[in-house]
C-alpha positions as YAML, in Angstrom:
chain: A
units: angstrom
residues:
- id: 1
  name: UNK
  ca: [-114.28, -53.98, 100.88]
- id: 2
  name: UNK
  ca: [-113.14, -51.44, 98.30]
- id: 3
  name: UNK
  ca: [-109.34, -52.91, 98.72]
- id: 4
  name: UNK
  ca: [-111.05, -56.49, 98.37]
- id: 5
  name: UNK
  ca: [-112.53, -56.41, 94.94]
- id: 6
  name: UNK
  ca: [-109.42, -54.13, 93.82]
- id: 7
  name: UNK
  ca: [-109.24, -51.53, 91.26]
- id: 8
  name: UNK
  ca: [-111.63, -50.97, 88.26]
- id: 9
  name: UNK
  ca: [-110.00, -52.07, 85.30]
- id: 10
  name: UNK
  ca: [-113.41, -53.23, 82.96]
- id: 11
  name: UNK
  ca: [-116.65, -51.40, 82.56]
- id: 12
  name: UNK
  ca: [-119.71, -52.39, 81.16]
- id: 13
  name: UNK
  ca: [-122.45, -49.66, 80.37]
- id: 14
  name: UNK
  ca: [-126.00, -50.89, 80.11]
- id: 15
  name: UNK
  ca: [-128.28, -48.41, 77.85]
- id: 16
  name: UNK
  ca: [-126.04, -46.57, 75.63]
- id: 17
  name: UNK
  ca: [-127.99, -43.63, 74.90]
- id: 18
  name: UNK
  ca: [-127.05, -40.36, 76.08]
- id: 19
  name: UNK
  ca: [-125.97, -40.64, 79.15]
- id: 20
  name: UNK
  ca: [-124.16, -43.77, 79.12]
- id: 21
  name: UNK
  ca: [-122.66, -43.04, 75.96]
- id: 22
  name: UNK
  ca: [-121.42, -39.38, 77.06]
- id: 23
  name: UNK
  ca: [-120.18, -40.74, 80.66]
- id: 24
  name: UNK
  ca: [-118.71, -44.38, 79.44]
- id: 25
  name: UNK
  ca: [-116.55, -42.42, 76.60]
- id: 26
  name: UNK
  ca: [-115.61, -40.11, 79.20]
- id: 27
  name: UNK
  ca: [-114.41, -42.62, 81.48]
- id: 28
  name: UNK
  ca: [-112.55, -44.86, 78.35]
- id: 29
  name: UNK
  ca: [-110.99, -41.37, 76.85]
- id: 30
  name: UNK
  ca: [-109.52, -40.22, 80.57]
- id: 31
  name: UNK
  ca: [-108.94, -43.22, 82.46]
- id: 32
  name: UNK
  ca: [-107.61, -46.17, 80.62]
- id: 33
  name: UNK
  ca: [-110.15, -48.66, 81.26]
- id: 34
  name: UNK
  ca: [-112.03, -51.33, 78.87]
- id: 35
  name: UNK
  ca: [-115.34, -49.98, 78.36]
- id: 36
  name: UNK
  ca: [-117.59, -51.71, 76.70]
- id: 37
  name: UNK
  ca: [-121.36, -50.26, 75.31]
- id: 38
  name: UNK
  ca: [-124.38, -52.52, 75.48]
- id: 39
  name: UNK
  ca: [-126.00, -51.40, 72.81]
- id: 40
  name: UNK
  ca: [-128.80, -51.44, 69.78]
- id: 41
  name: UNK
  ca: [-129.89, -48.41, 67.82]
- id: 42
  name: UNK
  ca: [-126.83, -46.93, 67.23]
- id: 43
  name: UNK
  ca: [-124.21, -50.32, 66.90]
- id: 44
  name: UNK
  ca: [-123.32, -50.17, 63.48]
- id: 45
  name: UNK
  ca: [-122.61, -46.55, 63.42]
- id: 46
  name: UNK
  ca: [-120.51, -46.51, 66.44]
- id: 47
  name: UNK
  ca: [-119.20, -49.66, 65.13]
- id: 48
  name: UNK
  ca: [-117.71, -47.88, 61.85]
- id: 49
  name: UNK
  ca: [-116.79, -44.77, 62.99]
- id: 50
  name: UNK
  ca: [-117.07, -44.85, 66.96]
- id: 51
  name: UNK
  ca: [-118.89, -42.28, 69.51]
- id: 52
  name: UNK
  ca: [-118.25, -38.35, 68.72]
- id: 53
  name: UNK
  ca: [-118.74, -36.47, 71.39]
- id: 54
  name: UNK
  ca: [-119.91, -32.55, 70.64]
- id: 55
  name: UNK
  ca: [-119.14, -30.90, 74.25]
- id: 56
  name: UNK
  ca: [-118.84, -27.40, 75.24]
- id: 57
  name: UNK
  ca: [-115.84, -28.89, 76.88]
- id: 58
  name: UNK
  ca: [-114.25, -30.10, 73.73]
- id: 59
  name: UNK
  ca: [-115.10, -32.31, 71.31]
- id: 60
  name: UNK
  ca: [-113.95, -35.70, 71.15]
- id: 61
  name: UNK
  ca: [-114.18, -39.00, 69.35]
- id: 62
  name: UNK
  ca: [-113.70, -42.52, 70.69]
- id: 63
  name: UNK
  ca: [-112.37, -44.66, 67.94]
- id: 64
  name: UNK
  ca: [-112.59, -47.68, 68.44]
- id: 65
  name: UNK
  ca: [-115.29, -47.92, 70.75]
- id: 66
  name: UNK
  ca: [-115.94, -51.28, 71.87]
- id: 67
  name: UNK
  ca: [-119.94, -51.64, 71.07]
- id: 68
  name: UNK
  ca: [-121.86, -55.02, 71.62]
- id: 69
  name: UNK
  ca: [-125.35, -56.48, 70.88]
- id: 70
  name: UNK
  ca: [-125.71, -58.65, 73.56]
- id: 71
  name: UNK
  ca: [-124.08, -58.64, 77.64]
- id: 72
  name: UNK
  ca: [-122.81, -62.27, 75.82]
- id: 73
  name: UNK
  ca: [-120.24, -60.69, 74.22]
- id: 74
  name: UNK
  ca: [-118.95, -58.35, 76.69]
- id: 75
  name: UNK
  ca: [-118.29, -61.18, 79.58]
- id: 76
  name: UNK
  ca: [-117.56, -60.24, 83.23]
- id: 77
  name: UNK
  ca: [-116.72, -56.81, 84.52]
- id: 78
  name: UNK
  ca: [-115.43, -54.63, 87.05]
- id: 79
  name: UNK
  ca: [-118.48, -52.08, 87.04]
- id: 80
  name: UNK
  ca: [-121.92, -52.56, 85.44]
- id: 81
  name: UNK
  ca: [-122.96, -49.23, 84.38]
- id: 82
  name: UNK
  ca: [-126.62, -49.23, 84.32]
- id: 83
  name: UNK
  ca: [-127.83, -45.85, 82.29]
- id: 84
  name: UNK
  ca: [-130.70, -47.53, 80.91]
- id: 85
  name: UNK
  ca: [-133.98, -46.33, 80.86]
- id: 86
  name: UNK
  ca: [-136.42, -47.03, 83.76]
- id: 87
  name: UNK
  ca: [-139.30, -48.10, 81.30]
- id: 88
  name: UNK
  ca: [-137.08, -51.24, 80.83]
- id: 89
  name: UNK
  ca: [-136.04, -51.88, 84.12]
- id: 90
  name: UNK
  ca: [-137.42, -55.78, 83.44]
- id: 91
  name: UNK
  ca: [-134.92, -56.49, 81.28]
- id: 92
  name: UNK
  ca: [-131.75, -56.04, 83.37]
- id: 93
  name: UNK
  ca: [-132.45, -59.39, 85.44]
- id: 94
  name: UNK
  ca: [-131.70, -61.27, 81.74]
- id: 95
  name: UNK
  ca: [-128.62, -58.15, 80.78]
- id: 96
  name: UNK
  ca: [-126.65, -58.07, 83.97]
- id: 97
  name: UNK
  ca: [-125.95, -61.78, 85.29]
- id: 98
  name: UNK
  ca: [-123.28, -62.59, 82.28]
- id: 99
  name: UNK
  ca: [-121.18, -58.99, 83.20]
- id: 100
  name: UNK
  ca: [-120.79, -60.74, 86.84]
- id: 101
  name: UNK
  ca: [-117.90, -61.98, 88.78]
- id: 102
  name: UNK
  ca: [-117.16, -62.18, 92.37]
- id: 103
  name: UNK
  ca: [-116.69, -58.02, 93.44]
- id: 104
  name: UNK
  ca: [-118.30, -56.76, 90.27]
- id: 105
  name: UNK
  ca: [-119.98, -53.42, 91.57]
- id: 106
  name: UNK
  ca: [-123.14, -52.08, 89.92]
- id: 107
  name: UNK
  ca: [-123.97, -48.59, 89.29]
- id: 108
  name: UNK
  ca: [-127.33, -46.87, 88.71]
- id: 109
  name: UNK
  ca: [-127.39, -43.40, 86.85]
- id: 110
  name: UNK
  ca: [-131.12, -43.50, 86.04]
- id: 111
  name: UNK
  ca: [-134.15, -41.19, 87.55]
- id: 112
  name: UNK
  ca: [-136.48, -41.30, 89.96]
- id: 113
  name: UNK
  ca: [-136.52, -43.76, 92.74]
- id: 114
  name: UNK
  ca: [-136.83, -47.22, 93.52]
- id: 115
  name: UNK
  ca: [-133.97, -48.27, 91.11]
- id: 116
  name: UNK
  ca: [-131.28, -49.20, 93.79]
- id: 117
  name: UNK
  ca: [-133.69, -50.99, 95.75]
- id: 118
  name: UNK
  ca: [-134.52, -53.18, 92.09]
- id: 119
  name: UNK
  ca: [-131.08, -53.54, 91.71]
- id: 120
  name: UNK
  ca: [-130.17, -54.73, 95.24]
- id: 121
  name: UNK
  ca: [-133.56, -57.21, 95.19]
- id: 122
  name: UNK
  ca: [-131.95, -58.98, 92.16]
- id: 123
  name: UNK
  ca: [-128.51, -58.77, 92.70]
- id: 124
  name: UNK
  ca: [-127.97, -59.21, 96.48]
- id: 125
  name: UNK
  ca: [-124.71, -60.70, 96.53]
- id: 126
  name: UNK
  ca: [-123.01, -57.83, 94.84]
- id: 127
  name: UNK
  ca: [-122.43, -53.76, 96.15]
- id: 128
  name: UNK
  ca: [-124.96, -51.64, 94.62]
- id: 129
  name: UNK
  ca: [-124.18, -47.83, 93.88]
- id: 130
  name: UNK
  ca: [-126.29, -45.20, 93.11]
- id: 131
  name: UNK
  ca: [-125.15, -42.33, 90.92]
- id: 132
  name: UNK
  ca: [-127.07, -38.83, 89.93]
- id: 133
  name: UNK
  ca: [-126.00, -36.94, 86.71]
- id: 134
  name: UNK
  ca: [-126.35, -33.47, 86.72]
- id: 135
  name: UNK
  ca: [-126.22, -32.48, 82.82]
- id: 136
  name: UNK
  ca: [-128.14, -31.26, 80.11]
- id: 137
  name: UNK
  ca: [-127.19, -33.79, 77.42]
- id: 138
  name: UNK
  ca: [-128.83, -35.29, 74.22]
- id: 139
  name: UNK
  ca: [-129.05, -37.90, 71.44]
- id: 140
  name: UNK
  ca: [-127.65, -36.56, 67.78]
- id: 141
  name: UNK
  ca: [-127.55, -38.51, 64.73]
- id: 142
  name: UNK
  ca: [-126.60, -42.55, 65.29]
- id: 143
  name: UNK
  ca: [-123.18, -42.00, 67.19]
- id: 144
  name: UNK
  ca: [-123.36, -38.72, 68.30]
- id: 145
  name: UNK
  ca: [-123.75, -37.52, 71.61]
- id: 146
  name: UNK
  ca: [-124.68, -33.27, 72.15]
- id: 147
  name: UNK
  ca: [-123.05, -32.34, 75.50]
- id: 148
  name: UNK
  ca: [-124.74, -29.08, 75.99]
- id: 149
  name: UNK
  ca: [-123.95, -28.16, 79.85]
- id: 150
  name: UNK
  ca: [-122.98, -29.25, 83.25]
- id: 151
  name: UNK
  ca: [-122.14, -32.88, 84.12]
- id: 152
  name: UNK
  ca: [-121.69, -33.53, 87.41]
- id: 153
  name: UNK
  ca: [-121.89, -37.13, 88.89]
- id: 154
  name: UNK
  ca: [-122.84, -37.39, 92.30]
- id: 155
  name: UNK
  ca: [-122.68, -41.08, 93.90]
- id: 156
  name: UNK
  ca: [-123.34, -43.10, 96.93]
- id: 157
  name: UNK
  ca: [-123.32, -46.18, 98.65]
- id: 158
  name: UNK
  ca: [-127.02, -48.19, 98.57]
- id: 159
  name: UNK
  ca: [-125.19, -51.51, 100.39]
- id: 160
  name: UNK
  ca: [-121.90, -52.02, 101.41]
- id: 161
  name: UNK
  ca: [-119.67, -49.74, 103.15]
- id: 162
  name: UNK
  ca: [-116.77, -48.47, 101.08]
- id: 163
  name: UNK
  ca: [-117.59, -49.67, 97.61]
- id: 164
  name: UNK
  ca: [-117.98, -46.39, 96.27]
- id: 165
  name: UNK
  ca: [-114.44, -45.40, 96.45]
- id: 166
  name: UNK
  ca: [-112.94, -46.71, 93.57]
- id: 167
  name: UNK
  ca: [-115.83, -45.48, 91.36]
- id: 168
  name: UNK
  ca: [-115.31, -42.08, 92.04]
- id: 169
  name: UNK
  ca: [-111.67, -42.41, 91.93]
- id: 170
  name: UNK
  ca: [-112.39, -44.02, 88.20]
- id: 171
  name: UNK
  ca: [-115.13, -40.52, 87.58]
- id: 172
  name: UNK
  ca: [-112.76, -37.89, 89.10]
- id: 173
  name: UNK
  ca: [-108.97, -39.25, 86.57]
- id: 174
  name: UNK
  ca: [-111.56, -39.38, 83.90]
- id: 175
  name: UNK
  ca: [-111.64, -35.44, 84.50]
- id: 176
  name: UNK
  ca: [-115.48, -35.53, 85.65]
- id: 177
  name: UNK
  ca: [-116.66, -33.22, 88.34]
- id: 178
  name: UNK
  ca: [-117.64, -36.32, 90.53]
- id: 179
  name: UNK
  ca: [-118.65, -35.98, 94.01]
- id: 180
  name: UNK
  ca: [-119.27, -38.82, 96.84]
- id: 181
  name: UNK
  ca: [-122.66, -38.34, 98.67]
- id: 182
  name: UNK
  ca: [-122.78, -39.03, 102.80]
- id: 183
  name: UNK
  ca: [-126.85, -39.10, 102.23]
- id: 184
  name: UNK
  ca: [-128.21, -41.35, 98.48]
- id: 185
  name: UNK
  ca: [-131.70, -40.76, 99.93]
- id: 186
  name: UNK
  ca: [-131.66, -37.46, 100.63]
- id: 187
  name: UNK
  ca: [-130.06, -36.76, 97.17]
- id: 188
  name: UNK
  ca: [-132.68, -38.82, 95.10]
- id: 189
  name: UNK
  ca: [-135.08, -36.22, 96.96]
- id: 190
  name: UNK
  ca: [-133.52, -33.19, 96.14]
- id: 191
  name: UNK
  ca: [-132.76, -34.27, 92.68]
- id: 192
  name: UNK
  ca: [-136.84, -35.29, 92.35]
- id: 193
  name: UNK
  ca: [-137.24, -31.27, 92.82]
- id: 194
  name: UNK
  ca: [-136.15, -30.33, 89.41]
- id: 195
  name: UNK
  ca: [-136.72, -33.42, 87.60]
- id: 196
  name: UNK
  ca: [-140.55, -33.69, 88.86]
- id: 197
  name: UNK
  ca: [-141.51, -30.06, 87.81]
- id: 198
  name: UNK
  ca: [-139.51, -29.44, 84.70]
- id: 199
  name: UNK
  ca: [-139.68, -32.88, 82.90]
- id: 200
  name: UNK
  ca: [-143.33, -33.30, 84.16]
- id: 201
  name: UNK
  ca: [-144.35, -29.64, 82.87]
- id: 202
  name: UNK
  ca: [-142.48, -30.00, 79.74]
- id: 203
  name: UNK
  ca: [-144.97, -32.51, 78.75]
- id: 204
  name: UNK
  ca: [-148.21, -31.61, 80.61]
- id: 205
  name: UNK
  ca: [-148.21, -27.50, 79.29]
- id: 206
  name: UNK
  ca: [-148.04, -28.55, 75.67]
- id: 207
  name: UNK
  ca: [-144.48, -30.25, 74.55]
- id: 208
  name: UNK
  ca: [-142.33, -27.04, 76.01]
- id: 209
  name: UNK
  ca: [-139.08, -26.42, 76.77]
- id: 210
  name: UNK
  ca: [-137.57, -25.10, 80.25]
- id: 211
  name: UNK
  ca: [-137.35, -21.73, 78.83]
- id: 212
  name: UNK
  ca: [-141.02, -21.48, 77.89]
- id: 213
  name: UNK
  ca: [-142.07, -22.97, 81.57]
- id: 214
  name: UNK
  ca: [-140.09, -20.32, 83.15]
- id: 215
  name: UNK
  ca: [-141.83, -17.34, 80.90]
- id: 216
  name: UNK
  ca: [-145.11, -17.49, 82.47]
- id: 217
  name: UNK
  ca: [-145.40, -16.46, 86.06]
- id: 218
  name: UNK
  ca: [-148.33, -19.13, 86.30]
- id: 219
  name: UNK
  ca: [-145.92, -21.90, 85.26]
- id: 220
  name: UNK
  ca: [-143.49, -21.21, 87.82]
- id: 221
  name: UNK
  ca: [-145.93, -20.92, 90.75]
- id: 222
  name: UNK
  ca: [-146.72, -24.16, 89.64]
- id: 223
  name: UNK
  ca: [-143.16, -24.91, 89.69]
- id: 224
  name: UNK
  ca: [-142.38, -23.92, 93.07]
- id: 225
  name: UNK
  ca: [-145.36, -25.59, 94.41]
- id: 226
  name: UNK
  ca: [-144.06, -28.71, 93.01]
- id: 227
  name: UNK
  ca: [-140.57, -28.35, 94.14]
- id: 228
  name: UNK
  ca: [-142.46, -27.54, 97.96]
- id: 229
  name: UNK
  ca: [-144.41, -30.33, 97.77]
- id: 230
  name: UNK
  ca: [-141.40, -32.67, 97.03]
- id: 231
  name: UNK
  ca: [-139.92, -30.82, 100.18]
- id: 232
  name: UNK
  ca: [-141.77, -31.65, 102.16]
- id: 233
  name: UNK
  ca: [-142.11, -35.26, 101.38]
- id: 234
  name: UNK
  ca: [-138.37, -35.52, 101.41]
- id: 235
  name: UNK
  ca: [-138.82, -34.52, 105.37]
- id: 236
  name: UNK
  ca: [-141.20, -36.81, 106.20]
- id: 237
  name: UNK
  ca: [-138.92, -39.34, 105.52]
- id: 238
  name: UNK
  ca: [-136.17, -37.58, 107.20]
- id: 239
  name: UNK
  ca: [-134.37, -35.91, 104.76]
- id: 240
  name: UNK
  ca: [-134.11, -32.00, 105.64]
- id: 241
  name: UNK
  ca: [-133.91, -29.67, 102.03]
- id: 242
  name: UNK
  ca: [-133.87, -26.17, 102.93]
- id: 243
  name: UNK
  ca: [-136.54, -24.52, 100.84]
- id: 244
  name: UNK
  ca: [-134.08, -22.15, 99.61]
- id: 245
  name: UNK
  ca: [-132.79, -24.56, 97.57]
- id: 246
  name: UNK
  ca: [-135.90, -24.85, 95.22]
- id: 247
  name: UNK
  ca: [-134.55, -21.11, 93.89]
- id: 248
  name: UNK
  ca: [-130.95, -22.16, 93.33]
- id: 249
  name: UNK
  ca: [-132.81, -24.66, 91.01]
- id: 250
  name: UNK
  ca: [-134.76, -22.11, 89.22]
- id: 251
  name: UNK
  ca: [-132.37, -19.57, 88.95]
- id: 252
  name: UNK
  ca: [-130.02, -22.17, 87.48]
- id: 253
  name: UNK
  ca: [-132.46, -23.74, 85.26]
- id: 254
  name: UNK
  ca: [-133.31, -20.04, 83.48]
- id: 255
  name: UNK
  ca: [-129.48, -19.92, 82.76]
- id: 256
  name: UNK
  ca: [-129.75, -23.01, 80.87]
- id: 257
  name: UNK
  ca: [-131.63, -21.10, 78.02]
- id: 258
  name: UNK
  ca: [-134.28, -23.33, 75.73]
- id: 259
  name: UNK
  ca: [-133.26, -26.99, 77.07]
- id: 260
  name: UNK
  ca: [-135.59, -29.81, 76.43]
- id: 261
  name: UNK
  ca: [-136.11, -32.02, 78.99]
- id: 262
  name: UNK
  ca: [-135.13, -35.48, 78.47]
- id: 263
  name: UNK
  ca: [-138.44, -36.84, 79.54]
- id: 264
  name: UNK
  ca: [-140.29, -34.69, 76.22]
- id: 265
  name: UNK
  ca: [-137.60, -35.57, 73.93]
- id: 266
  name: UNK
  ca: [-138.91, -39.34, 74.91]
- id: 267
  name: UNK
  ca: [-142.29, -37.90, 73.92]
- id: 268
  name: UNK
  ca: [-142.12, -36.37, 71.40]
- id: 269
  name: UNK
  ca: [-139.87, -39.41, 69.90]
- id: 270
  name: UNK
  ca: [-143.09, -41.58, 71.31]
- id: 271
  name: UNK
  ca: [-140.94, -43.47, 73.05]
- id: 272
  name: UNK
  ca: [-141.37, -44.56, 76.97]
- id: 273
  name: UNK
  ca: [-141.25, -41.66, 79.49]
- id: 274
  name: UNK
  ca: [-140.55, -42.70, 82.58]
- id: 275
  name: UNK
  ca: [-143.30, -41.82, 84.47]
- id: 276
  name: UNK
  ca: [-143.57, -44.11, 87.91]
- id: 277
  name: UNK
  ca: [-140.09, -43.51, 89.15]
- id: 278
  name: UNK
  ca: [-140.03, -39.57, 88.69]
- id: 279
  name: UNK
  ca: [-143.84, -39.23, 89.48]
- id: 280
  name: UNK
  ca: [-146.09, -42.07, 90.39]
- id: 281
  name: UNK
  ca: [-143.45, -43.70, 92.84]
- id: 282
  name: UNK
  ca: [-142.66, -40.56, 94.86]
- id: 283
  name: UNK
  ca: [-146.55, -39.71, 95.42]
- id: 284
  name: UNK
  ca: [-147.06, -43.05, 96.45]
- id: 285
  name: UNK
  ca: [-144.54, -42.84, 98.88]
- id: 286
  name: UNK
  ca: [-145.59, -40.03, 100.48]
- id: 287
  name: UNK
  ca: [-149.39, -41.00, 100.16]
- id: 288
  name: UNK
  ca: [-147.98, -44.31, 102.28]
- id: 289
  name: UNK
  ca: [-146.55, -41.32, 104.88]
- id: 290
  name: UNK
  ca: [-149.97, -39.95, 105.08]
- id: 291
  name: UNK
  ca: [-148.58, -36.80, 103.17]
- id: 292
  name: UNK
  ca: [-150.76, -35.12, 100.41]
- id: 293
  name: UNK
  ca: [-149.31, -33.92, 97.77]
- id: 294
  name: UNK
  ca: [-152.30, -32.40, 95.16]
- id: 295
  name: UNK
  ca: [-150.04, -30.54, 92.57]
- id: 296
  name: UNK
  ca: [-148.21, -34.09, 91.98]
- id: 297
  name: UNK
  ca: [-151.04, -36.01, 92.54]
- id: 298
  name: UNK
  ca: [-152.74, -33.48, 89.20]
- id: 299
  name: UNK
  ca: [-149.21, -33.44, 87.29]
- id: 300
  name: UNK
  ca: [-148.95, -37.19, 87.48]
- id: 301
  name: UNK
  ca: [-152.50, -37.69, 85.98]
- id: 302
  name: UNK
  ca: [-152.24, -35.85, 83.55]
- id: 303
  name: UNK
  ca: [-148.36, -37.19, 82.23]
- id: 304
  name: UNK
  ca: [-150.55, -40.21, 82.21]
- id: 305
  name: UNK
  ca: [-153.23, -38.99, 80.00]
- id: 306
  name: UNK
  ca: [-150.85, -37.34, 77.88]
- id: 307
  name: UNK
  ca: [-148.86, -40.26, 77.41]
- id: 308
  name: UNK
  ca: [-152.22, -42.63, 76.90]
- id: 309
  name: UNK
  ca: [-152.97, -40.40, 74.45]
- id: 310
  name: UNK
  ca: [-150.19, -40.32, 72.60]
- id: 311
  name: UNK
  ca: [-150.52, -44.34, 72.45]
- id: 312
  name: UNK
  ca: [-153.98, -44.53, 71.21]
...
């Protein structure tokens, strides 16, 4: 199939914040291709002076870069990018259809689960990918993106066999660290095991940052009985994460220094956290498993009280 719809010449990326903004000038910088930004915030300032890119890997700029208002204006497309925000998940049904051709693959680099399955629901006819970004990254001033650490892509197949190919082919010339998964389920679980503990805590212990969490010895009990509890869901759907791998995350998070979760930068911005994919949708899962999980089940209520709050 990945011979069929040939190589990927045109990219569209659908929520230009952060993420898609650091990976889609990546991939238009290293590779060649079109890429186009679906954008709102930030259009006229990428507009005028395009996307700068502050990296500990170099800085860049990507001038032009080819930013639109509506999915009108881009047209059809080899690859859909979709890096926007779960909270507006209802949305994509109305952005997608007018990137479309026959072949056009999409890609998912958001949190949490549920969002291939969305994807696949509305879009049957066409390959759905899911990607997982491993990078501590975050919104500057309108048009600039702070590349702080990391950025590994990993990326699977949701539907069709072999459609993954040329999208990591596209990830690795772009000079990304990008790595095809034999598992997507398994590695939406063992993502879930930092992304549940140290977004979620950011929020619920006060508005804190990863280095704060990790300071107190009662925080990171709490963290590791998070990251165990997400273990042990993951198995009861089949998907085997050896425990020891909950330290590689905490050992690795420490190095990280004061990083700010992207889930309490949407906070603290009072903008929409994306609480039921990264929370509510894996303790409903396992709760449909006949699995307990208490320490989520408490985390999760009180993200939502914080965030009710917050909007009150």
């Amino acid at each position: 199939m990945q011979n069929e719809m040939g190589e990927i010449k045109t990219i569209a990326i659908v929520g230009s914040g952060a993420v898609g903004a650091y990976y889609g000038a990546r991939l238009a910088a290293g590779t060649g291709a079109t890429v186009s930004f679906l954008m709102r915030r930030d259009l006229e300032a990428v507009r005028e002076s395009g996307l700068l890119i502050k990296s500990v890997d170099g800085d860049f700029t990507l001038k032009p870069a080819l930013a639109f208002a509506t999915p009108e204006e881009i047209g059809p497309v080899d690859l859909v990018i979709v890096a926007l925000k779960t909270t507006s998940n209802e949305a994509l049904p109305e952005l997608i259809p007018p990137l479309l051709k026959k072949g056009t693959r999409i890609l998912t680099l958001q949190n949490g689960l549920g969002n291939e399955e969305f994807l696949h629901a509305n879009f049957p006819d066409h390959p759905v990918l899911g990607g997982l970004c491993f990078v501590c990254i975050n919104r500057g001033e309108p048009g600039v993106i702070h590349h702080l650490a990391h950025g590994r892509v990993e990326m699977g197949e949701f539907t069709d066999r072999d459609s993954v190919g040329a999208a990591h082919e596209l990830f690795s010339r772009a000079g990304l660290d990008a790595r095809l998964l034999p598992n997507l389920g398994l590695a939406r679980w063992r993502k879930l095991i930092w992304n549940i503990p140290f977004n979620g805590l950011s929020i619920a212990e006060g508005c804190i940052d990863t280095e704060k969490i990790l300071a107190s010895p009662e925080r990171v009990d709490r963290v590791r009985t998070l990251m165990h509890e997400v273990i042990a869901a993951a198995a009861a759907f089949g998907y085997e994460i050896d425990p020891a791998f909950a330290e590689s995350n905490i050992k690795g998070t420490a190095e990280m220094g004061a990083y700010r979760p992207s889930s309490l930068i949407d906070f603290e911005a009072d903008q929409s956290v994306e609480v039921e994919p990264i929370w509510g949708e894996p303790l409903r899962r396992a709760r449909h498993q006949g699995l307990a999980m208490p320490e989520l089940a408490r985390l999760y209520e009180q993200i939502c009280t914080a965030v009710e709050t917050r909007s009150s």
